[in-house]
MIMI-412362 format. One record per residue (C-alpha): x, y, z; residue number from 0; residue in one letter. Coordinates in nm, 2 decimals. Each point is the difference from the previous one (the first is absolute). Layout:
<recs>
{{X; Y; Z}; NUM; "A"};
...
</recs>
This chain:
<recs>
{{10.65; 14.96; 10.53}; 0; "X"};
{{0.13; -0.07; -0.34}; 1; "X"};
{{-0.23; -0.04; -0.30}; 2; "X"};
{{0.04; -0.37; -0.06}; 3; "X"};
{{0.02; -0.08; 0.37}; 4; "X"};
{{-0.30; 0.19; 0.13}; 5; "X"};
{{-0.34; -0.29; 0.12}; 6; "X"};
{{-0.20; -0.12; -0.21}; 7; "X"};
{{-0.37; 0.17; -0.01}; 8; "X"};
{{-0.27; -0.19; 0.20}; 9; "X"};
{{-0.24; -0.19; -0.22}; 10; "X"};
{{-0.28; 0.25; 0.13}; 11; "X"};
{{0.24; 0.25; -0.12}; 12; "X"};
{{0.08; -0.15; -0.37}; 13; "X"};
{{-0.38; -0.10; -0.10}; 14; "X"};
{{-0.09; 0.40; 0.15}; 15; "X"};
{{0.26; 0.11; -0.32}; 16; "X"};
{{-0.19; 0.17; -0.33}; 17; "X"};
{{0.00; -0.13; -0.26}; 18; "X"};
{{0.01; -0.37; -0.14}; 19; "X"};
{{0.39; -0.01; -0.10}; 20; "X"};
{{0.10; 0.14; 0.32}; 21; "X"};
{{-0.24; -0.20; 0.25}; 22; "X"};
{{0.21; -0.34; -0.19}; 23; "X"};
{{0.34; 0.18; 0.06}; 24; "X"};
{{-0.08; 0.07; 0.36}; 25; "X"};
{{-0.15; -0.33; 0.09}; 26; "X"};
{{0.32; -0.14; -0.16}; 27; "X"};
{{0.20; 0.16; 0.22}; 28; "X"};
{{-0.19; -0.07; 0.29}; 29; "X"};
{{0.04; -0.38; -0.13}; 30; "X"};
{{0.34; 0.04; -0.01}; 31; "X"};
{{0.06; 0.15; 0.36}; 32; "X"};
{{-0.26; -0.34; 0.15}; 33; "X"};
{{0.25; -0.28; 0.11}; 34; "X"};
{{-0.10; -0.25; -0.27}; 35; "X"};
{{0.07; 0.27; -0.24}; 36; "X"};
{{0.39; 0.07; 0.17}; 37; "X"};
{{0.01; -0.40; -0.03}; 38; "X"};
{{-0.04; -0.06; -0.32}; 39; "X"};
{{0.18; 0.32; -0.13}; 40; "X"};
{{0.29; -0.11; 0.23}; 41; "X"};
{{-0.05; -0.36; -0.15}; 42; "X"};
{{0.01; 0.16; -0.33}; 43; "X"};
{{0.31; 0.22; 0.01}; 44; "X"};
{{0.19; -0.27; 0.16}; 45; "X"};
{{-0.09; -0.22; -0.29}; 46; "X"};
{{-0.21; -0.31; 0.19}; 47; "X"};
{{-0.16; -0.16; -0.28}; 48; "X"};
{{0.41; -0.02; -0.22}; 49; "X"};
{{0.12; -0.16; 0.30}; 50; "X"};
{{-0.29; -0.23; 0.08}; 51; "X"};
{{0.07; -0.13; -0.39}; 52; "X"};
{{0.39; -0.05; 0.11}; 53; "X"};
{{-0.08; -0.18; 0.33}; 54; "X"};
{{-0.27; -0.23; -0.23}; 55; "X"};
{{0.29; -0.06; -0.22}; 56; "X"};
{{0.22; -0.07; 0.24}; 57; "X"};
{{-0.22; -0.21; 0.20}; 58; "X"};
{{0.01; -0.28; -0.25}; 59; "X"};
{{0.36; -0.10; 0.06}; 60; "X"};
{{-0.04; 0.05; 0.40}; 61; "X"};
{{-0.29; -0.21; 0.03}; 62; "X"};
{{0.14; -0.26; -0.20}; 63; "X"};
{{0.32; 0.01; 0.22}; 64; "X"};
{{-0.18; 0.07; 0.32}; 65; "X"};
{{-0.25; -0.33; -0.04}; 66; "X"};
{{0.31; -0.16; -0.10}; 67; "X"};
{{0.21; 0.04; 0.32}; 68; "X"};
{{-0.31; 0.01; 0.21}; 69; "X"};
{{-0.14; -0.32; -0.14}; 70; "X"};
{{0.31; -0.22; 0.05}; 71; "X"};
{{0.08; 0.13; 0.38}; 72; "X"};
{{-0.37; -0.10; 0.06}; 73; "X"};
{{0.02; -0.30; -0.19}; 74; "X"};
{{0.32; -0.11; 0.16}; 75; "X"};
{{-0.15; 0.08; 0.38}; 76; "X"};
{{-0.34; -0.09; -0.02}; 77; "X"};
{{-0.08; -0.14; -0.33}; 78; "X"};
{{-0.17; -0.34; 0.08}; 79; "X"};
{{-0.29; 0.12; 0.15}; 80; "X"};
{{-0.20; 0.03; -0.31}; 81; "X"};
{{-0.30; 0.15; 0.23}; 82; "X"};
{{0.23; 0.30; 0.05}; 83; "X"};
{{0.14; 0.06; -0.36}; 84; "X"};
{{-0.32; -0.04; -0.16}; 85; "X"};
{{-0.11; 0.29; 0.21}; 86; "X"};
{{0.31; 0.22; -0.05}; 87; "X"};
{{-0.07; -0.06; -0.38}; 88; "X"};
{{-0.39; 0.14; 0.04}; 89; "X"};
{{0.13; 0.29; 0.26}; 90; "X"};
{{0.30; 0.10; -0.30}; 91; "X"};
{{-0.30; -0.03; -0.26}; 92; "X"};
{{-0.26; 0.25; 0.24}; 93; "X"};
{{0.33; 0.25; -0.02}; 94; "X"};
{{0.06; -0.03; -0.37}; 95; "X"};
{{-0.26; -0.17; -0.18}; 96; "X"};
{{0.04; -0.31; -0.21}; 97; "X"};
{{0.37; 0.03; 0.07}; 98; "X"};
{{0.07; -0.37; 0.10}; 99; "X"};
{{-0.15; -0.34; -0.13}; 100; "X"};
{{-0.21; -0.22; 0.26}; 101; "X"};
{{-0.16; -0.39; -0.07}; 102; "X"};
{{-0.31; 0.17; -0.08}; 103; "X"};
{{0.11; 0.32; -0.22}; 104; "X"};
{{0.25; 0.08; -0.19}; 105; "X"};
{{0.25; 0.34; 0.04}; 106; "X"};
{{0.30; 0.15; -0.18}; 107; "X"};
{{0.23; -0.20; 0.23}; 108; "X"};
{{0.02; -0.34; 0.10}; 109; "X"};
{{0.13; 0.01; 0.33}; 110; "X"};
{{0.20; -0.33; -0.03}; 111; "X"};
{{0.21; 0.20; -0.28}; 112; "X"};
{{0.14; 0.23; 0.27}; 113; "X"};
{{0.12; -0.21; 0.22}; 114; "X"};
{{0.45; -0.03; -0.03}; 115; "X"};
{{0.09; -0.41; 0.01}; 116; "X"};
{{0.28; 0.11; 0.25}; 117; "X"};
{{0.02; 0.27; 0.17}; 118; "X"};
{{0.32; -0.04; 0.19}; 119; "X"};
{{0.22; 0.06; -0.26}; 120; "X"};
{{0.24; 0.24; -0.13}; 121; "X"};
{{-0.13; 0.02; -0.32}; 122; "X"};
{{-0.31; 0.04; 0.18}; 123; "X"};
{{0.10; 0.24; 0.27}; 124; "X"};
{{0.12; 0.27; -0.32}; 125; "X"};
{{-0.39; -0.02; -0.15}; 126; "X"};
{{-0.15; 0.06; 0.34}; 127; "X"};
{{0.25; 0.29; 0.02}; 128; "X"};
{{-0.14; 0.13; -0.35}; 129; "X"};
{{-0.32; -0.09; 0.08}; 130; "X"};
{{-0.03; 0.25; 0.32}; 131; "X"};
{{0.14; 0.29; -0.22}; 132; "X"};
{{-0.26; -0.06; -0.24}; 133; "X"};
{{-0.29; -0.07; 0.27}; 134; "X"};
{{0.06; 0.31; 0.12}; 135; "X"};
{{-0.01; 0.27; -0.31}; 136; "X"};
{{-0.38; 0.02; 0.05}; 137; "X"};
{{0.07; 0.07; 0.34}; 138; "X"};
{{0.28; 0.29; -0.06}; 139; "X"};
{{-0.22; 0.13; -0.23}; 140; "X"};
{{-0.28; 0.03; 0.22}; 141; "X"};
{{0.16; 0.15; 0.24}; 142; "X"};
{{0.14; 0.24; -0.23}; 143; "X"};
{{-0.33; 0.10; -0.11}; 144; "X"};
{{-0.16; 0.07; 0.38}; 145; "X"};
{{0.26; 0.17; 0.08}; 146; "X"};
{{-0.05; 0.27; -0.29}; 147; "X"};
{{-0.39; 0.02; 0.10}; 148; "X"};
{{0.13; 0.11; 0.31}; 149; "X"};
{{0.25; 0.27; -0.16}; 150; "X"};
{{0.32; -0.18; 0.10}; 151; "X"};
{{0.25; 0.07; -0.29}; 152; "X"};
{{0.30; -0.18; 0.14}; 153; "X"};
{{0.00; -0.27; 0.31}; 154; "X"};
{{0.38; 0.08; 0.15}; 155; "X"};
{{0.05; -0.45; 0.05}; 156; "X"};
{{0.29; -0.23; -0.17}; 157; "X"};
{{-0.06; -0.29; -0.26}; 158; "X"};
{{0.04; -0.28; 0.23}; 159; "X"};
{{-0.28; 0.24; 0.24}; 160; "X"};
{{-0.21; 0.05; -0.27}; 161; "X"};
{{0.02; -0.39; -0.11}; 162; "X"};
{{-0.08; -0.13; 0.35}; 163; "X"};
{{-0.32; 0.24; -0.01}; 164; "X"};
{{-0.09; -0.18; -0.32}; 165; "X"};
{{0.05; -0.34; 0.12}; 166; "X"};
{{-0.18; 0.08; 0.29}; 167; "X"};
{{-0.27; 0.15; -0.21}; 168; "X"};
{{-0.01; -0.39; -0.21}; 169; "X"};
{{0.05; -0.21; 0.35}; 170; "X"};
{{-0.34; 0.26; 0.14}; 171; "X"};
{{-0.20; -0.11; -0.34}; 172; "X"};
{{0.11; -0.37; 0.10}; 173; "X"};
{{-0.15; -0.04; 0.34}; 174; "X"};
{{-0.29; 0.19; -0.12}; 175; "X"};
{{-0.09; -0.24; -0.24}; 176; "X"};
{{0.09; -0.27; 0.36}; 177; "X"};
{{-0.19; 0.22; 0.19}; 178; "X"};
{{-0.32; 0.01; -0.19}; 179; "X"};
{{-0.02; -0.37; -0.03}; 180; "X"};
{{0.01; -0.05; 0.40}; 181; "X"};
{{-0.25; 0.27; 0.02}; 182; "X"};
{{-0.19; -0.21; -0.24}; 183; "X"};
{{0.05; -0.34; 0.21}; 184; "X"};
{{-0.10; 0.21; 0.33}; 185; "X"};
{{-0.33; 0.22; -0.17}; 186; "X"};
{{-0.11; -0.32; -0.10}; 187; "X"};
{{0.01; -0.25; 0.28}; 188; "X"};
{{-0.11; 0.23; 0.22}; 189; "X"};
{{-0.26; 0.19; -0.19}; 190; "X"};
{{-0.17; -0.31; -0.04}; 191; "X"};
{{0.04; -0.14; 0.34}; 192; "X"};
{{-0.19; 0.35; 0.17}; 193; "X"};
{{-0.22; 0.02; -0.29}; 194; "X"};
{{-0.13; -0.40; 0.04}; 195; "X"};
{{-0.02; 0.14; 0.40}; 196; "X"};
{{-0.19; 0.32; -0.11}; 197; "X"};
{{-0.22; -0.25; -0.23}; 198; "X"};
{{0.06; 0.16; -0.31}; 199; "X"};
{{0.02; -0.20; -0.30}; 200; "X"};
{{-0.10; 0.02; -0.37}; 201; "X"};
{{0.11; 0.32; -0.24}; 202; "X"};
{{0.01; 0.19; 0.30}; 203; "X"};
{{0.31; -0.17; 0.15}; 204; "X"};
{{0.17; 0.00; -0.35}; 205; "X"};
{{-0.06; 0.38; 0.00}; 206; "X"};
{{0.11; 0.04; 0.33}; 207; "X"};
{{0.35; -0.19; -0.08}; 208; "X"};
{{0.05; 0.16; -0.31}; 209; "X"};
{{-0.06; 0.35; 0.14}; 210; "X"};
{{0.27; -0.09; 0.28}; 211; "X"};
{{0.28; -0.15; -0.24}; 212; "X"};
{{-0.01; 0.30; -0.19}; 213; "X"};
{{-0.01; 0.22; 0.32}; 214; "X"};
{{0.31; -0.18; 0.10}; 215; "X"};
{{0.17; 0.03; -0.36}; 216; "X"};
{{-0.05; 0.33; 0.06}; 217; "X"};
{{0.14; 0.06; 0.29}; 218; "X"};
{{0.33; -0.19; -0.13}; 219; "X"};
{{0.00; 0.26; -0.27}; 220; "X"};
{{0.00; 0.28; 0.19}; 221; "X"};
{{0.25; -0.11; 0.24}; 222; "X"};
{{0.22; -0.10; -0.34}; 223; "X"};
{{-0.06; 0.38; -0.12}; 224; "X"};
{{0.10; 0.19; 0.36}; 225; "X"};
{{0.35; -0.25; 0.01}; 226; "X"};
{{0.04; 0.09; -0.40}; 227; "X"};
{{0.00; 0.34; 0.11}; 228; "X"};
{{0.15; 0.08; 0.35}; 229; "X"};
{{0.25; -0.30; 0.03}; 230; "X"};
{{0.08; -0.09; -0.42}; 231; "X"};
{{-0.01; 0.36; -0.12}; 232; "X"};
{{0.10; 0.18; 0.32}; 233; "X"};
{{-0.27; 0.25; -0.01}; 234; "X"};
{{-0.06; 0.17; 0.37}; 235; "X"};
{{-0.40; 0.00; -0.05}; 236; "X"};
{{-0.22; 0.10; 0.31}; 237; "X"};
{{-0.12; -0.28; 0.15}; 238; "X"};
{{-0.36; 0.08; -0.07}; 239; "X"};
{{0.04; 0.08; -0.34}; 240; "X"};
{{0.21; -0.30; -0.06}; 241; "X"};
{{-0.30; -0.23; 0.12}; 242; "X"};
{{-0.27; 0.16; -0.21}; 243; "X"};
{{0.15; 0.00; -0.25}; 244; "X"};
{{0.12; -0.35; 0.02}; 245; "X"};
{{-0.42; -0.05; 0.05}; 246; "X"};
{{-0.05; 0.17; -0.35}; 247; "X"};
{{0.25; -0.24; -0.18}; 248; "X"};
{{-0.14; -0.32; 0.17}; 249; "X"};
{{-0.34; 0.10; -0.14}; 250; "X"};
{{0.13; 0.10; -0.34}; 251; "X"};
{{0.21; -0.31; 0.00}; 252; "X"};
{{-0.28; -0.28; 0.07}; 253; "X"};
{{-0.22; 0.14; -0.28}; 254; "X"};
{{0.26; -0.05; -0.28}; 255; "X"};
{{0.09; -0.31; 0.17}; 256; "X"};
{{-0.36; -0.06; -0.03}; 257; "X"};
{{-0.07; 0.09; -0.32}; 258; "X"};
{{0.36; -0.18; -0.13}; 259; "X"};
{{-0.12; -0.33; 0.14}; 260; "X"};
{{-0.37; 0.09; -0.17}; 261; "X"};
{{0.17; 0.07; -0.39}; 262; "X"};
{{0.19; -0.36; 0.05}; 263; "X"};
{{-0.26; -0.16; 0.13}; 264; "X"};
{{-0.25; 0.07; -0.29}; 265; "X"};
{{0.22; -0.16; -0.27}; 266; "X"};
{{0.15; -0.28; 0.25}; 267; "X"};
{{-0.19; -0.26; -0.25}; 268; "X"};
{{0.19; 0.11; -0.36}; 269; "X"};
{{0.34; -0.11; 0.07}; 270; "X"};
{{0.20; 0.29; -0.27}; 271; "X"};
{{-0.20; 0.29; 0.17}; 272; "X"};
{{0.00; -0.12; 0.34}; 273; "X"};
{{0.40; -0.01; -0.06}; 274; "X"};
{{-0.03; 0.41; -0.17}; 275; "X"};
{{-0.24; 0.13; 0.21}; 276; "X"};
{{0.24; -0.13; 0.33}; 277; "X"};
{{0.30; 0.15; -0.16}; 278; "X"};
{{-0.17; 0.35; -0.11}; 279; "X"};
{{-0.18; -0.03; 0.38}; 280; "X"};
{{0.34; -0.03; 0.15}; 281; "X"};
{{0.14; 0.30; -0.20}; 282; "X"};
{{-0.33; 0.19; 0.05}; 283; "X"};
{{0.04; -0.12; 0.40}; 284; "X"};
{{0.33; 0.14; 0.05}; 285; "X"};
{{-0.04; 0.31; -0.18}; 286; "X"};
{{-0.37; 0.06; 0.20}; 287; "X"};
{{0.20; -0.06; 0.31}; 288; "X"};
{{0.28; 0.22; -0.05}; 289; "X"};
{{-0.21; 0.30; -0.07}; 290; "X"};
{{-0.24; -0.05; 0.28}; 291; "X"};
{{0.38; 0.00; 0.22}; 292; "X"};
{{0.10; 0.30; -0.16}; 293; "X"};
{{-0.33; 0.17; 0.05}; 294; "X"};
{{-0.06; -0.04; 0.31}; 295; "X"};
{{0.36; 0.06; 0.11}; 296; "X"};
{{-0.08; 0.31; -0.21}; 297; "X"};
{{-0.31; 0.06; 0.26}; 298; "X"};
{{0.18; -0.09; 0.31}; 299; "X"};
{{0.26; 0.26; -0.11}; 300; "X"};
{{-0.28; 0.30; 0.02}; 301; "X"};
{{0.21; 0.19; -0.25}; 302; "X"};
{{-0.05; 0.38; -0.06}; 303; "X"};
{{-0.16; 0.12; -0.33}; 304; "X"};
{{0.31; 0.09; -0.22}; 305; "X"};
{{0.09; 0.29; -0.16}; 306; "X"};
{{-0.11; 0.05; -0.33}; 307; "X"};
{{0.23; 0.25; -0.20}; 308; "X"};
{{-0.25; 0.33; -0.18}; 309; "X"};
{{0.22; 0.02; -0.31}; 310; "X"};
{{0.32; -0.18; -0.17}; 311; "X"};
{{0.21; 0.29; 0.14}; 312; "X"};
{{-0.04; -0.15; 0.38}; 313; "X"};
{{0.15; -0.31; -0.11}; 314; "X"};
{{0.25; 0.11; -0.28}; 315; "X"};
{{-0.14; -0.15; -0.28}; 316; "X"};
{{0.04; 0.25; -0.24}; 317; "X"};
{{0.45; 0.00; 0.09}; 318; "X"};
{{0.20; -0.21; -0.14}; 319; "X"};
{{0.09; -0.21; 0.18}; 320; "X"};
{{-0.32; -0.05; 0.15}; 321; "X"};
{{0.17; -0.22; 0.27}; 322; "X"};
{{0.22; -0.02; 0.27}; 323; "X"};
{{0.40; -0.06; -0.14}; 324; "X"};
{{0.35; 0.04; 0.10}; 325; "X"};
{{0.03; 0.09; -0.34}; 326; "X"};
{{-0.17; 0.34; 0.08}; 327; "X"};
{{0.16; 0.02; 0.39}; 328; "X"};
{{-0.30; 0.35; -0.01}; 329; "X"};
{{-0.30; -0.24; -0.01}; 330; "X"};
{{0.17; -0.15; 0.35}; 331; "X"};
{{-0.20; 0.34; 0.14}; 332; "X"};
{{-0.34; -0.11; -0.14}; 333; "X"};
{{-0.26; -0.15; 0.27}; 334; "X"};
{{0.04; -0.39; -0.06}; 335; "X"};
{{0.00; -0.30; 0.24}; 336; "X"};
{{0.35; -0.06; 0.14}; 337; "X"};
{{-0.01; -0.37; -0.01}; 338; "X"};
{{-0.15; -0.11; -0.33}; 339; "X"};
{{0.05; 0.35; -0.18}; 340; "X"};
{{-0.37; 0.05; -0.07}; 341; "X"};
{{-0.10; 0.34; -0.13}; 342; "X"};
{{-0.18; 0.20; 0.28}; 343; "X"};
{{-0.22; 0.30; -0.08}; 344; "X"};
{{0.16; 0.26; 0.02}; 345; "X"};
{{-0.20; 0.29; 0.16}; 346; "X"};
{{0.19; 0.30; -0.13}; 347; "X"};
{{-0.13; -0.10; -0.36}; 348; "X"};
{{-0.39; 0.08; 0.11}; 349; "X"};
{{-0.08; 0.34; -0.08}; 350; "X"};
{{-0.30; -0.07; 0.21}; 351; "X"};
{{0.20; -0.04; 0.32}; 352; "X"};
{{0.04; 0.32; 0.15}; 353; "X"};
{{0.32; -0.02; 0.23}; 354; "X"};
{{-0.02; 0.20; 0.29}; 355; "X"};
{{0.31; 0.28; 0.04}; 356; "X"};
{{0.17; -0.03; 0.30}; 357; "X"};
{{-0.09; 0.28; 0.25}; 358; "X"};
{{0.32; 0.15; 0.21}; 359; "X"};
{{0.00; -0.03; 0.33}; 360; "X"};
{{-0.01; 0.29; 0.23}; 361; "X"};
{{0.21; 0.00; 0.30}; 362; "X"};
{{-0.17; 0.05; 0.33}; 363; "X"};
{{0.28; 0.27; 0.14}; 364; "X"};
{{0.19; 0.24; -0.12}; 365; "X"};
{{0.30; 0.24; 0.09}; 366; "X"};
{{0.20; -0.14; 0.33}; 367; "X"};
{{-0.22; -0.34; 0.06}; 368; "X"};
{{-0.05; -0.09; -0.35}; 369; "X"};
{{0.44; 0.04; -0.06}; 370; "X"};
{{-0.01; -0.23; 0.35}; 371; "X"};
{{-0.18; -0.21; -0.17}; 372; "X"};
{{0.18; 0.01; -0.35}; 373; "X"};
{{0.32; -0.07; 0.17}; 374; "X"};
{{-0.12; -0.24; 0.23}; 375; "X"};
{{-0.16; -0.21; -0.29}; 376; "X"};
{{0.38; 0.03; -0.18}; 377; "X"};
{{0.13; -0.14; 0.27}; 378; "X"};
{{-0.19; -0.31; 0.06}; 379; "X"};
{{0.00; -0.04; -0.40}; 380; "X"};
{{0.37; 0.00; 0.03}; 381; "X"};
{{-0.02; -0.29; 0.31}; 382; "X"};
{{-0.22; -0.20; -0.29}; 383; "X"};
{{0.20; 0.01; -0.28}; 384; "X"};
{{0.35; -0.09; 0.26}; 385; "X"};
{{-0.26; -0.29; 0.11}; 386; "X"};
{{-0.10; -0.12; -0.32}; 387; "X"};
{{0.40; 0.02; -0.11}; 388; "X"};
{{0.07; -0.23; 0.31}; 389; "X"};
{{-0.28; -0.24; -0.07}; 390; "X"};
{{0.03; -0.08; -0.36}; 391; "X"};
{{0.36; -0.20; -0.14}; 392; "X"};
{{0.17; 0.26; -0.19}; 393; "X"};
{{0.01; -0.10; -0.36}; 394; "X"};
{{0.29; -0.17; -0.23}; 395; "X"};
{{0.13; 0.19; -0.26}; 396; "X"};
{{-0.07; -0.18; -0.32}; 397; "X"};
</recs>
């Protein structure tokens, strides 16, 4: 096996080494070869925590554009029950904290502001059309991103495919939001009708409804990861490794909702930092989020350990160019990726590699049965090359 693709050492192995420098190397290696190692090294090389800052970024013009759209259709359908949209206002500030004011605290938005005066319009039909292409940036870039944790250079698709997976992607974040307010209705009439017949009642019952809201939250999470990744992104996972990990990111993703709703809380009293401290939490939110996604898309990927190159010579660093470039058609033969044009390591550049000489083989007959055999062979070689020269088109002349 090849020097940078040989297993990592055991830890028994690496804290057995001599000495005090190498014991460190060795148990880095065998850190390295552990699947949280492969994750975060895969996370690293595909460059997670630049494009969790891009879909932050991003994310401010597609939520503004997303509550937009999403807050007149709901307005328009089902506005007047003020029961219903007070709720939907709490279930949009549990997903992104201090987002949206209420009659009791204030938020970034006031969700009268988004609301279009006519939304059968032609004027208005044109900003609804902008609208979706913004809403769904965060959403191409996302999907973008989990597709890389996974290894996928290049998704063979067409614009108008790839736009529908975005939308898709914005109308999925949409009913989530829907969805987790009829959980809420449901957890809480009927949690406290079985707990009143179960006779439970004080803290306890609080505790017991909290535990199950989030529990349900959750569970919306993780089934908003798996479609993000299978159905949005178009990743083929294994169906048991798309649901744990979908378990992992619903866990990871009610803490920082937790804690988000916690840092806005604590200043809801001081108007100017309640204001700051929901804009940086919203930043901070989508950010959080986007890394947990990649990470664990990263995990549920199970990636190899890569290969590190021994010297500058295995990756040409020391040529010029250093790179792959139709402007030197000889670096075409260097080991890159085919798609992207990534430098590969090249294995003929390790003078540590020994590369094994190819033995002859030795034929099993000679004199009259081994020229049988020699002329039979040219025969049927013959029948293969006629066949393949029959099979294929011939080619144009250019």
């Amino acid at each position: 096996m090849e020097r940078y693709y040989r297993p990592a050492p055991t830890i028994k192995e690496a804290w057995a080494q001599p000495g005090l420098i190498n014991k460190v190397m060795h148990l880095l290696q065998w850190w390295n070869g552990t699947r949280i190692g492969r994750t975060l090294t895969r996370y690293g090389i595909q460059r997670g925590a630049l494009m969790s800052g891009g879909i932050a970024y991003s994310a401010l013009f597609s939520i503004g554009a997303g509550l937009t759209i999403a807050w007149t259709a709901f307005m328009y359908f089902v506005g007047d029950n003020a029961a219903l949209r007070l709720r939907v206002i709490k279930s949009v500030n549990v997903t992104m904290p201090g987002l949206l004011s209420t009659p009791s605290k204030g938020g970034l938005v006031d969700p009268a502001d988004l609301v279009m005066d006519n939304p059968i319009n032609l004027a208005t039909i044109i900003a609804v059309v902008l609208l979706l292409f913004a809403a769904t940036y965060v959403m191409a870039n996302l999907k973008i991103a989990i597709r890389s944790m996974f290894g996928i250079s290049y998704f063979p698709s067409n614009f108008f495919g790839e736009k529908l997976r975005d939308l898709l992607g914005f109308v999925l974040l949409a009913v989530s939001v829907l969805l987790t307010t009829g959980l809420g209705f449901v957890v809480s009439a009927l949690g406290n009708y079985f707990l009143d017949l179960l006779g439970v009642t004080g803290s306890a019952s609080g505790i017991l409804l909290k535990g199950v809201s989030l529990l349900t939250a959750g569970l919306v999470d993780a089934g908003i990861w798996c479609m993000l990744v299978a159905f949005i992104s178009g990743v083929k996972v294994p169906l048991k490794e798309l649901l744990t990990g979908g378990i992992i990111f619903g866990v990871f993703a009610g803490i920082i909702r937790y804690l988000g709703t916690a840092a806005v809380s604590s200043v809801s009293d001081k108007p100017l930092l309640a204001s700051v401290a929901a804009f940086a939490t919203l930043l901070l939110w989508v950010n959080l989020l986007s890394r947990v996604a990649q990470m664990v898309a990263a995990w549920t990927a199970n990636p190899p350990a890569p290969a590190y190159p021994n010297d500058a010579a295995q990756v040409h660093m020391n040529e010029r160019p250093n790179y792959v470039t139709l402007s030197k058609p000889e670096t075409l033969e260097w080991p890159h990726q085919k798609v992207t044009g990534t430098m590969d390591v090249d294995q003929s550049g390790d003078p540590y590699v020994e590369v094994a000489e190819e033995t002859p083989l030795e034929p099993r007959f000679g004199g009259l049965i081994g020229a049988y055999q020699r002329h039979r062979m040219a025969r049927l070689e013959a029948k293969l090359e006629k066949a393949r020269a029959n099979y294929y088109q011939p080619q144009r002349k250019q």
